[in-house]
C-alpha positions in Angstrom: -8.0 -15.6 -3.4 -8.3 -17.3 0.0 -6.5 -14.5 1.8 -9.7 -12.2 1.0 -11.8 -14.8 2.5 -9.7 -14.6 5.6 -10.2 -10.5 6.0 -13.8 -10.8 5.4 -13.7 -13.1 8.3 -11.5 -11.3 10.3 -13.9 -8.2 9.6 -17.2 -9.8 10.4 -15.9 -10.9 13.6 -14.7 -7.6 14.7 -18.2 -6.3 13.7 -19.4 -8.8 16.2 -17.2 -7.8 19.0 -17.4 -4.6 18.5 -21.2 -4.7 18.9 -21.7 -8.0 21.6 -18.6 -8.2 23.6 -17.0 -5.7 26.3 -13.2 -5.1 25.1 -11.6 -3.5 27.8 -12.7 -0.3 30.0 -14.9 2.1 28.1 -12.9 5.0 28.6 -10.2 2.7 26.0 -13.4 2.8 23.1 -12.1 -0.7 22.2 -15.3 -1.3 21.0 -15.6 1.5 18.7 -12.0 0.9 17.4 -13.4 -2.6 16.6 -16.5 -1.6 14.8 -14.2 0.9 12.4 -11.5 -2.0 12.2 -14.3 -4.7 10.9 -16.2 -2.2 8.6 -12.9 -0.2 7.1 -11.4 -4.0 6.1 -15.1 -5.2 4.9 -15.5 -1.7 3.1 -12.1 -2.5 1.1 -12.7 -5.9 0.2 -15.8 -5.1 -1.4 -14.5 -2.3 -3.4 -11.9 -4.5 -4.6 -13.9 -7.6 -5.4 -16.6 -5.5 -7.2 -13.8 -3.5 -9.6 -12.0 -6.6 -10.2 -15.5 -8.1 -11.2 -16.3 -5.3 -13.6 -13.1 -4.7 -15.1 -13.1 -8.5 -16.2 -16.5 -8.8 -17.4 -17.9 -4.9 -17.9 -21.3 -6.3 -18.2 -23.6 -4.1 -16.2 -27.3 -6.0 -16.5 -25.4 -8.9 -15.3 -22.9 -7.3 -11.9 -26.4 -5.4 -11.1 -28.5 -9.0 -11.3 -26.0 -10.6 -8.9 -25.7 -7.6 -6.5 -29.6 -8.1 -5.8 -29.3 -11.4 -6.0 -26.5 -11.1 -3.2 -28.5 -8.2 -1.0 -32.1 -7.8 -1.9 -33.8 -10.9 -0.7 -31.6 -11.1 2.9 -32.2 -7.4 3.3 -35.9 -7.9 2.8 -36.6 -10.8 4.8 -34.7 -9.5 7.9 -36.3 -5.6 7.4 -40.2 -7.8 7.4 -39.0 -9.6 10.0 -37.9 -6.9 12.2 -39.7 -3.8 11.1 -43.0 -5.2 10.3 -43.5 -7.6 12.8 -41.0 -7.3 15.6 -41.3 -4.0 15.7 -44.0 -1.7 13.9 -41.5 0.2 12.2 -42.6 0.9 8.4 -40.8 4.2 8.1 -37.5 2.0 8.9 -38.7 -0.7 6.4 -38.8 1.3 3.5 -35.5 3.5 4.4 -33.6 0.1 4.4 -35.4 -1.2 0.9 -35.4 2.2 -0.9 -31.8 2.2 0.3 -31.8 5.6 2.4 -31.3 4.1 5.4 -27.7 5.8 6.2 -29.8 9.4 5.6 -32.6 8.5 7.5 -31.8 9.3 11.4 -35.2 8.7 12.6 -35.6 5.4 10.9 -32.9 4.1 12.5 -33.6 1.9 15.4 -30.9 -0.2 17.0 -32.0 -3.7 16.3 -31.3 -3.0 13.0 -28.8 -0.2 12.9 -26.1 -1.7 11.3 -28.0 -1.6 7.6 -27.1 1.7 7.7 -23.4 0.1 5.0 -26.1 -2.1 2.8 -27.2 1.4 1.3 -24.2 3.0 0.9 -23.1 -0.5 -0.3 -25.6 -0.1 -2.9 -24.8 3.6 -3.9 -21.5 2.6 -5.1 -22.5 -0.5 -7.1 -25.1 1.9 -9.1 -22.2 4.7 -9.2 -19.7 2.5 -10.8 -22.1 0.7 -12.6 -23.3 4.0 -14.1 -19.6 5.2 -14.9 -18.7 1.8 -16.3 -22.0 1.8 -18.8 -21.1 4.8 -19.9 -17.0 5.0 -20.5 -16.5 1.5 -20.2 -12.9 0.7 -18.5 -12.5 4.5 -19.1 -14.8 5.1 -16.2 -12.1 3.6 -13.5 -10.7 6.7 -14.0 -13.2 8.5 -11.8 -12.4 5.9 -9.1 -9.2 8.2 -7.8 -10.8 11.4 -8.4 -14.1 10.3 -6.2 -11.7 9.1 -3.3 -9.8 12.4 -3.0 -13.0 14.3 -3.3 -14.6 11.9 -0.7 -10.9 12.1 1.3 -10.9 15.6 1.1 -14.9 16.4 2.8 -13.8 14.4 5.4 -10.8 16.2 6.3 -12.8 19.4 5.7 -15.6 18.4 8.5 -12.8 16.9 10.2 -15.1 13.8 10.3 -13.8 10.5 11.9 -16.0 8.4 11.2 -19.3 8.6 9.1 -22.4 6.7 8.0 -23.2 9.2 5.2 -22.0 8.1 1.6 -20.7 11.0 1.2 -18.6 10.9 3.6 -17.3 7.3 3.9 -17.6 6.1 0.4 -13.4 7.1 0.1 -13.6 2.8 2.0 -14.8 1.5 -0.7 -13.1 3.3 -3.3 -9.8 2.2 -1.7 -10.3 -1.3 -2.5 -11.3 -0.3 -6.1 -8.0 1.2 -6.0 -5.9 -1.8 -5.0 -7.9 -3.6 -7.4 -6.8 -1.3 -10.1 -3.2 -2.0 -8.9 -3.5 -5.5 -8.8 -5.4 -6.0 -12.4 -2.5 -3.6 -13.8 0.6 -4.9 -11.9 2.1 -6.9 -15.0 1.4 -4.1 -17.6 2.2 -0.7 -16.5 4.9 0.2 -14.6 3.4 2.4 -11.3 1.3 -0.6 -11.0 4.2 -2.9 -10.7 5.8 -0.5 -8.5 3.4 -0.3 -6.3 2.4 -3.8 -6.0 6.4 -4.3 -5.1 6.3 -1.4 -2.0 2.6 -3.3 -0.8 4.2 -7.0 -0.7 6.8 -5.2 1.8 5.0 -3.2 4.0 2.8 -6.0 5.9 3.4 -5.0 9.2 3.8 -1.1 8.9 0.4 -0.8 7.6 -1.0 -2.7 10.3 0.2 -1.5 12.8 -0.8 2.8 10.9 -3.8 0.8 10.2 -5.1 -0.3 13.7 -3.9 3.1 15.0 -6.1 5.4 12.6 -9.1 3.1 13.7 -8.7 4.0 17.0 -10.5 7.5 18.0 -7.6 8.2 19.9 -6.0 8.9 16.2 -8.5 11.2 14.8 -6.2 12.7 12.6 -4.6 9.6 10.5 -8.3 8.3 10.3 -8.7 10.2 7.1 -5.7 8.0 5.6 -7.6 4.7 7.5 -9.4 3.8 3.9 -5.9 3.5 2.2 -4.0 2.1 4.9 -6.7 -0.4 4.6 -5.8 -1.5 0.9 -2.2 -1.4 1.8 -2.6 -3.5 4.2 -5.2 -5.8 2.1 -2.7 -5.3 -0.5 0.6 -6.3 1.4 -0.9 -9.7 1.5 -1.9 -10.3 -1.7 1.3 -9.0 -3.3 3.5 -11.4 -0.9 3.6 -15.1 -0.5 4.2 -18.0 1.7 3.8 -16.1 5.0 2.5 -17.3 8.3 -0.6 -14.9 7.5 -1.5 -16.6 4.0 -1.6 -20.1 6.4 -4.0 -18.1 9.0 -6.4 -16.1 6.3 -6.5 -19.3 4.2 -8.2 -21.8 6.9 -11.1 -23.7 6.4 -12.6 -21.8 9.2 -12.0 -18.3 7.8 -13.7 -19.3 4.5 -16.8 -20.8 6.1 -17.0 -17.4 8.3 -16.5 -15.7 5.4 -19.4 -17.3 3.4 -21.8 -16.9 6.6 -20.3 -13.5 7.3 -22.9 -11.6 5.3 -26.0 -13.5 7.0 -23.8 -12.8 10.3 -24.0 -8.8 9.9 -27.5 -8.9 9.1 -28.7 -11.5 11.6 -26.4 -10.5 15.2 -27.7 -6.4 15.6 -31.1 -7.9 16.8 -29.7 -10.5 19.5 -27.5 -7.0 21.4 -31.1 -5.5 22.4 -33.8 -5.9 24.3 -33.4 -8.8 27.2 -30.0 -9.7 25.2 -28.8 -6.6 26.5 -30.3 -7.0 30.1 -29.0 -4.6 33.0 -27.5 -7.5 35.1 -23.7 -6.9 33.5 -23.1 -11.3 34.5 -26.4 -12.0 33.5 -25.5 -10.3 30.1 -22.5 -11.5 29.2 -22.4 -15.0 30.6 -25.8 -16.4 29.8 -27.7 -13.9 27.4 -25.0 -12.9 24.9 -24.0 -16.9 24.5 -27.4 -17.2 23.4 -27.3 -14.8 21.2 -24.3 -15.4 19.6 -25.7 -19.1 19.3 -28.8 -17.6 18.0 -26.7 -15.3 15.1 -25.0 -18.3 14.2 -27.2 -20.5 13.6 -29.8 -18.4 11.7 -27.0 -17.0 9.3 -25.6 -20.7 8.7 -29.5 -21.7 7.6 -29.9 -18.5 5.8 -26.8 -18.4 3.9 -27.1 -22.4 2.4 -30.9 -22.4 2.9 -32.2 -19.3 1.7 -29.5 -17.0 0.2 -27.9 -19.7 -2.0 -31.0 -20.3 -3.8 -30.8 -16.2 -5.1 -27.7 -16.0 -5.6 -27.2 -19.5 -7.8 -30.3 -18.2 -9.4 -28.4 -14.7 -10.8 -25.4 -16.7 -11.3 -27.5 -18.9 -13.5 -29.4 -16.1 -15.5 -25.7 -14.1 -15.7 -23.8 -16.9 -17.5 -22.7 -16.4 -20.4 -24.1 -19.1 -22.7 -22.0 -21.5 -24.9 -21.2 -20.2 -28.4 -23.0 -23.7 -29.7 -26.2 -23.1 -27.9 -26.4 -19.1 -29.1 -25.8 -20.3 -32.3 
């Protein structure tokens, strides 16, 4: 699914802005809109690539070998890096690698702030893992239950935005629930239904999309994770539009395979003399750097570092030939 490559892309680079680039006068929080944008399209595409995983191949040891072969070893080579010799921060170390990091306010430092998703990243793979294990295919069923509950704390604290689990979790969930649309679309008829309303509502849920990004929209963000999926979702249940051309670019899937190593690697180059007080000296010579910087240490960490993990998991998750189990 190229189109998926492109939103990852398109996410990562919003991230990016969002964190490195001044969009427009503060008192427009373009840059806060761009951060939710980037993490609320990331946050759906992994929930959907992770149920669409599972509910092909329910094989739990396996999806939990890859997901540490995918995470763990970046995660633990940036947080030494950073924490350990950068800066002497070993309460931050373990919060990231113990996977508390999003419920541990004192441990979070801004160089590497943005860890704060890997954990609640990881608290859903164990959560569905744990339901899959133990229904089977019958555990998706908790999938729309969790997201109204999730949905339904958030409305409750009248919460915007969050970095607790708790209460941003209904993200990820919403690409589970595409997922489930999408896997389903052929056999049941609400699925089909559905998947027919998505292919023709591209622009709509953009547009209700962008808006409950915004903090100016406080009230539809607490639809944001399922406008999200319908927007994901208008995509892949269309075809042959000017957007499958643009999200299916060479250039979107090589962001897209880098975009993991970009997130981890780019919080680092925004502080310290990146950040500078000089506002030209900032953005015209220090920033370039940095963005040089993030891109060239995610391009050697994603094919000369990462790759070696995650062919590794791929390798020990195969499922064997029937002639050589025999």
């Amino acid at each position: 699914m190229p189109e998926l490559d492109g939103f990852r892309a398109l996410s990562i680079l919003a991230v990016l802005a969002a964190h490195m680039l001044p969009l427009g006068p503060s008192e427009w929080r373009l840059n806060t809109m761009s951060g939710v944008m980037g993490m609320s399209a990331f946050f759906c595409l992994s929930g959907f690539l992770i149920t669409q995983f599972l509910w092909v191949r329910p094989d739990i040891p396996a999806f939990l070998i890859r997901r540490v072969g995918r995470i763990v070893p970046l995660i633990l080579l940036a947080s030494t890096v950073f924490c350990l010799i950068v800066e002497y921060r070993p309460d931050s170390f373990w919060a990231i690698n113990l996977y508390y990091f999003n419920y541990a306010d004192e441990a979070i430092f801004e160089g590497l702030s943005p860890l704060w998703s890997v954990a609640l990243e990881m608290h859903f793979y164990f959560a569905i893992a744990l339901a899959i294990l133990l229904l089977g295919r019958r555990g998706f069923i908790l999938v729309p239950i969790a997201a109204l509950l999730i949905t339904g704390m958030r409305v409750s604290e009248e919460v915007f935005t969050s970095i607790r689990t708790h209460l941003r979790v209904d993200e990820i969930l919403s690409g589970s629930l595409l997922a489930l649309v999408w896997l389903n679309r052929d056999a049941h008829a609400i699925a089909a239904r559905i998947a027919t309303i998505l292919g023709r509502s591209f622009y709509p849920a953009l547009i209700l999309w962008a808006l409950s990004c915004s903090p100016f929209f406080e009230t539809l963000a607490y639809a944001r994770p399922y406008l999200a999926a319908a927007l994901i979702g208008s995509i892949l249940f269309s075809q042959g539009t000017i957007w499958h051309r643009f999200l299916s670019t060479r250039t979107m899937a090589y962001l897209a395979a880098i975009s993991f190593a970009l997130y981890v690697w780019h919080s680092p180059f925004r502080v310290g003399w990146f950040a500078g007080e000089d506002t030209l000296d900032r953005y015209l010579i220090k920033r370039p750097i940095g963005f040089a910087a993030t891109f060239l240490l995610a391009h050697l960490s994603t094919f000369y570092f990462e790759r070696y993990f995650n062919d590794l998991a791929r390798k020990v998750t195969s499922p064997r030939p029937a002639a050589q189990q025999a």
